[in-house]
N, C-alpha and C positions, 0 to 999 in steps of 0.2 A: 597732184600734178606738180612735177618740178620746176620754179620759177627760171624765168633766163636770166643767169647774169648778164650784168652789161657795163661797158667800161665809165669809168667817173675819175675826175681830178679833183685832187684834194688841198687845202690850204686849210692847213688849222690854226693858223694865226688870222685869219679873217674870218674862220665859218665857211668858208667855201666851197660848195659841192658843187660840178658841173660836168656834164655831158659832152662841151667841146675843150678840145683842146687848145684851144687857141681864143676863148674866152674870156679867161683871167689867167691869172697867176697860179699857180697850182705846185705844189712839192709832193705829192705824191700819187700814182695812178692804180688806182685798186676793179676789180671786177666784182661787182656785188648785185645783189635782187634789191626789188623795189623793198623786201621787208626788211634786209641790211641797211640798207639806206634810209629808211624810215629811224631802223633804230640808232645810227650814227646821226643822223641829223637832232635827234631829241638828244643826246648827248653832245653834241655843240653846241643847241640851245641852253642846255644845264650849264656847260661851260661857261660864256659869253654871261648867266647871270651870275655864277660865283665870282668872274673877273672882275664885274661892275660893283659887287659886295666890296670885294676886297681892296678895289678902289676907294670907296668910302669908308669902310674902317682902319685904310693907311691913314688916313687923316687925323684919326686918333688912336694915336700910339700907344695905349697903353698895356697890350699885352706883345710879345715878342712872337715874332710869326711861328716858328716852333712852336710855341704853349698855345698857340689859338685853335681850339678844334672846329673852326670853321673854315681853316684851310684844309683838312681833313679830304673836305667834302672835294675843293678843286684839286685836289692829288689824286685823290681816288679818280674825278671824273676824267681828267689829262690821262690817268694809265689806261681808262678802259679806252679810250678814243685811239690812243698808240697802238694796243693788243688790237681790238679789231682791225685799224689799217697793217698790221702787220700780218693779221691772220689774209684779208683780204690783197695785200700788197703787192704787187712785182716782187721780181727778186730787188731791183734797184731801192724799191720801197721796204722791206725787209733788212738788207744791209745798212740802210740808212739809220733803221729803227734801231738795228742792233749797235750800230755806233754810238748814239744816243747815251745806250743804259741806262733808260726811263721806264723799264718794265721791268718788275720786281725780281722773272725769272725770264729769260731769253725761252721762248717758245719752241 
């Protein structure tokens, strides 16, 4: 059986997934199933911890963000979070993304 989608605002600067629109702050409006959104939420969670990393080994400088392949890990998870809200997106959320030019290939 096919899942319902159902409408969700996004804020990917806070982690923000929400149902109303007028509950937070939101930049983007995607239609997605509860297993979409399961899987976008554990990808903000991944985000939110690579930020906090990356936070603490700003502190110590000693490799140049380029040469650290632990930025790696927050590139890759930022494009998949983009690509899904893009596949998932409005058009408005689509053009956005695609202004952007943070996904490797425009989809």
């Amino acid at each position: 059986m096919d899942e319902q989608k159902q409408t969700y605002y996004i804020d990917v600067g806070t982690g923000g997934i929400s149902r109303s629109v007028t509950g937070s702050t939101w930049s983007f409006k995607i239609e997605a199933t509860d297993a979409e959104i399961r899987q976008l939420r554990s990808l903000m969670d991944n985000n939110y911890l690579n930020e906090w990393g990356n936070f603490f080994r700003a502190h110590v400088p000693y490799v140049q963000y380029h040469y650290d392949r632990q930025n790696d890990a927050y590139d890759s998870t930022i494009q998949q979070i983009y690509g899904m809200l893009y596949e998932l997106g409005d058009e408005e959320a689509k053009k956005h993304i695609e202004s952007m030019n943070i996904l490797p290939q425009q989809q």
